[in-house]
C-alpha positions as CSV (number, residue, x, y, z in Angstrom):
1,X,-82.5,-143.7,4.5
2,X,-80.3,-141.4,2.3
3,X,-79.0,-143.2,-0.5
4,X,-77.8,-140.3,-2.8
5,X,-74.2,-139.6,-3.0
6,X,-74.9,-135.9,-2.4
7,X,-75.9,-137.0,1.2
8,X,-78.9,-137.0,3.5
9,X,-80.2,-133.5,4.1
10,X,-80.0,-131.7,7.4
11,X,-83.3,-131.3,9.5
12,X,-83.3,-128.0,11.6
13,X,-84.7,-127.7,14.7
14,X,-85.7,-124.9,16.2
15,X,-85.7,-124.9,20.2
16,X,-88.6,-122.8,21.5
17,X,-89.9,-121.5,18.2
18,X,-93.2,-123.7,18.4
19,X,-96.0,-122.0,17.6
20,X,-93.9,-118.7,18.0
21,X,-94.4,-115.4,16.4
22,X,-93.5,-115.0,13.0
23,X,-90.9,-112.4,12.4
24,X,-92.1,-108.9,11.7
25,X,-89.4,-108.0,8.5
26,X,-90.7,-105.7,6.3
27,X,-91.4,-106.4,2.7
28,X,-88.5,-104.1,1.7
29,X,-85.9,-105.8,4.4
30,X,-86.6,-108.7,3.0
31,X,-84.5,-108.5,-0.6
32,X,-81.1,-108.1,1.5
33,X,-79.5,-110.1,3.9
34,X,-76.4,-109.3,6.2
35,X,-74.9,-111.9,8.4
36,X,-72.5,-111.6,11.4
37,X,-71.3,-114.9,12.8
38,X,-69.9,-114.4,16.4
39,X,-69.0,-116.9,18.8
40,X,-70.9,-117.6,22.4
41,X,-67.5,-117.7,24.2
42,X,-64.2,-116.9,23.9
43,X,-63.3,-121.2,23.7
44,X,-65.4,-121.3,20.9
45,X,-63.7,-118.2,18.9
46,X,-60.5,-120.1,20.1
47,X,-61.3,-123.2,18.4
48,X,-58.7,-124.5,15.5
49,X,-61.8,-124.8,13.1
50,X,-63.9,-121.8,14.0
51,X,-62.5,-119.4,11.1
52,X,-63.5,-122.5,8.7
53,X,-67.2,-122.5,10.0
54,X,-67.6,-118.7,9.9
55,X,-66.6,-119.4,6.2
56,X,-68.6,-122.3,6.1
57,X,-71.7,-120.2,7.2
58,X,-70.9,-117.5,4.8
59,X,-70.5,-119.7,2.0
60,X,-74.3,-121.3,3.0
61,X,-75.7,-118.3,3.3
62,X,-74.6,-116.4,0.4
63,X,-75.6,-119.6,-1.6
64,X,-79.1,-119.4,0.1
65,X,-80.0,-116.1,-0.4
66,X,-78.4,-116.6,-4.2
67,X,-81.3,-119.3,-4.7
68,X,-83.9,-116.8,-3.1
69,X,-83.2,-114.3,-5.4
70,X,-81.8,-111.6,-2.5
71,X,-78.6,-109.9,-2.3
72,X,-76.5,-111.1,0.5
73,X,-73.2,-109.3,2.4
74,X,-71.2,-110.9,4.9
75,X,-69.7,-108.7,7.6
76,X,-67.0,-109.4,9.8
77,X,-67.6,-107.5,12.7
78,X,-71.5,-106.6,14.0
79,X,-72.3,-102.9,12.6
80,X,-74.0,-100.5,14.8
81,X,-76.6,-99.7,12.4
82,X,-78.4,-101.2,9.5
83,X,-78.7,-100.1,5.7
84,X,-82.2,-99.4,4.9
85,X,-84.0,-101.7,2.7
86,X,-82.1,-105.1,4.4
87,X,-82.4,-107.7,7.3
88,X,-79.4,-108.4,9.9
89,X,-79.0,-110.9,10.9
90,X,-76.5,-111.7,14.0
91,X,-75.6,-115.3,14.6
92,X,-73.9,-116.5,17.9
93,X,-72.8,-119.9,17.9
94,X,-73.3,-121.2,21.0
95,X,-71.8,-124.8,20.6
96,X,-71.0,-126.8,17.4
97,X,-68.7,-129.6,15.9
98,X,-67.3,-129.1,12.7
99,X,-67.0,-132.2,10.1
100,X,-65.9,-131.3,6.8
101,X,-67.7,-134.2,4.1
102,X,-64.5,-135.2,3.5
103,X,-63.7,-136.2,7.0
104,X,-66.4,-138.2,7.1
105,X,-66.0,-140.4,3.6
106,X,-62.0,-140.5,4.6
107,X,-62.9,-142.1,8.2
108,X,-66.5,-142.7,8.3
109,X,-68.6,-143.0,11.3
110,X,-64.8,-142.7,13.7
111,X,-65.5,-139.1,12.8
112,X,-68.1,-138.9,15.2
113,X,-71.3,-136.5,14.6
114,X,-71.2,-133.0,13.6
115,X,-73.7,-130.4,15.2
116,X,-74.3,-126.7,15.5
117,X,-76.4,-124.7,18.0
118,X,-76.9,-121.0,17.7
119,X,-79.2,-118.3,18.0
120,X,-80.2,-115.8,15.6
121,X,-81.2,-111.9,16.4
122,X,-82.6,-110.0,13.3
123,X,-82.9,-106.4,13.1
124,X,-84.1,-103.9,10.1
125,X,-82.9,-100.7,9.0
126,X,-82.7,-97.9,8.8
127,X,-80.9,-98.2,12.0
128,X,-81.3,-101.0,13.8
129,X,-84.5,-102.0,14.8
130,X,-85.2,-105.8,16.4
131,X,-87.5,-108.3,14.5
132,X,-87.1,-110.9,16.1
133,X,-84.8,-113.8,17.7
134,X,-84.8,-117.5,17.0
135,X,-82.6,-120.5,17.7
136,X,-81.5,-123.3,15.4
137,X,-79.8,-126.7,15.9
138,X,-78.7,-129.4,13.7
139,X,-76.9,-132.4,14.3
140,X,-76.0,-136.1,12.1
141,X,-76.1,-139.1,13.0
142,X,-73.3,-142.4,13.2
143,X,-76.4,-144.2,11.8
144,X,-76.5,-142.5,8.6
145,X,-72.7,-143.4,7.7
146,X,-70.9,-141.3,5.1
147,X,-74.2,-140.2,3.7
148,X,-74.8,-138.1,7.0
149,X,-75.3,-134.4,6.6
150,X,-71.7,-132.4,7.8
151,X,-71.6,-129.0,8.7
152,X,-71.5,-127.9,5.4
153,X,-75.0,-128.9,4.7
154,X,-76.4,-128.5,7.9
155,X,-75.1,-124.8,7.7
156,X,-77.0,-124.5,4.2
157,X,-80.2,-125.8,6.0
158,X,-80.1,-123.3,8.8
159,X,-79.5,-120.9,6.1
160,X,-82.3,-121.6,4.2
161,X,-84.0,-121.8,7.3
162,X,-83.5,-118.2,8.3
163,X,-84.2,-116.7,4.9
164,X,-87.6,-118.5,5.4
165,X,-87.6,-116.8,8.9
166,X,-86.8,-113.3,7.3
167,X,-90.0,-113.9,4.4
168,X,-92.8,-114.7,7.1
169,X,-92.6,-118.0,7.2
């Protein structure tokens, strides 16, 4: 039970990546990170709270790769190559709620439970050369209360998740 104001931490799962290959990233792709995040379907890039996850996920991600000591670039659009000497990574969501924390101190558990589902290709430059692909899914729970994990910290936990991905491991 989570009993830290901060709130319970989000697990990641990661559907189909049991006992998978580790990614192959070079040691000098692993210091920079780029992140495109795209949506599965047009409905989802449609959503009234898409633009705040993509910033969400940016936010999570540049404050991951902060605390891992690598440089980290958001793009908006997927490029069609990558800078040598960095990892892409391309994100596509392919279902997800998005709870803000202070939805869910304002109406507690009536919020409902906030999840995300993606999949994750990563690719190495120079040019553009596939590592790897991985999925990820988190989710809270009505049984943790307020103290669940929102998207905000679930999207930190893939994040960190990821960069683990990207250093072997």
């Amino acid at each position: 039970m989570c009993v830290a104001l901060a709130g319970c931490a989000a697990n990641v799962e990661r559907p189909g990546s049991a006992g998978g290959n580790a990614l192959q990233v070079p040691a000098r792709a692993q210091t920079s990170v780029a992140l495109v995040v795209r949506a599965a379907s047009p409905e989802l890039a449609r959503s009234a709270d898409w633009q705040a996850l993509r910033g969400a996920w940016r936010d999570a991600m540049a404050e991951a790769a902060k605390t891992a000591g690598k440089q980290f670039q958001y793009l908006e659009a997927e490029p069609q190559s990558t800078p040598a000497g960095s990892t892409l990574v391309v994100v596509q969501v392919k279902d997800y709620r998005y709870l803000s924390t202070g939805a869910r101190y304002g109406l507690g558990v009536m919020t409902g439970n906030a999840y995300v589902n993606a999949d994750a290709a990563f690719y190495v430059g120079p040019g553009r050369t596939p590592v790897g692909q991985r999925s990820y899914s988190t989710s809270s729970s009505a049984w943790q209360g307020i103290f669940s994990a929102m998207t905000d910290k679930q999207l930190a936990s893939i994040s960190a998740a990821m960069l683990k991905d990207i250093d072997g491991g």
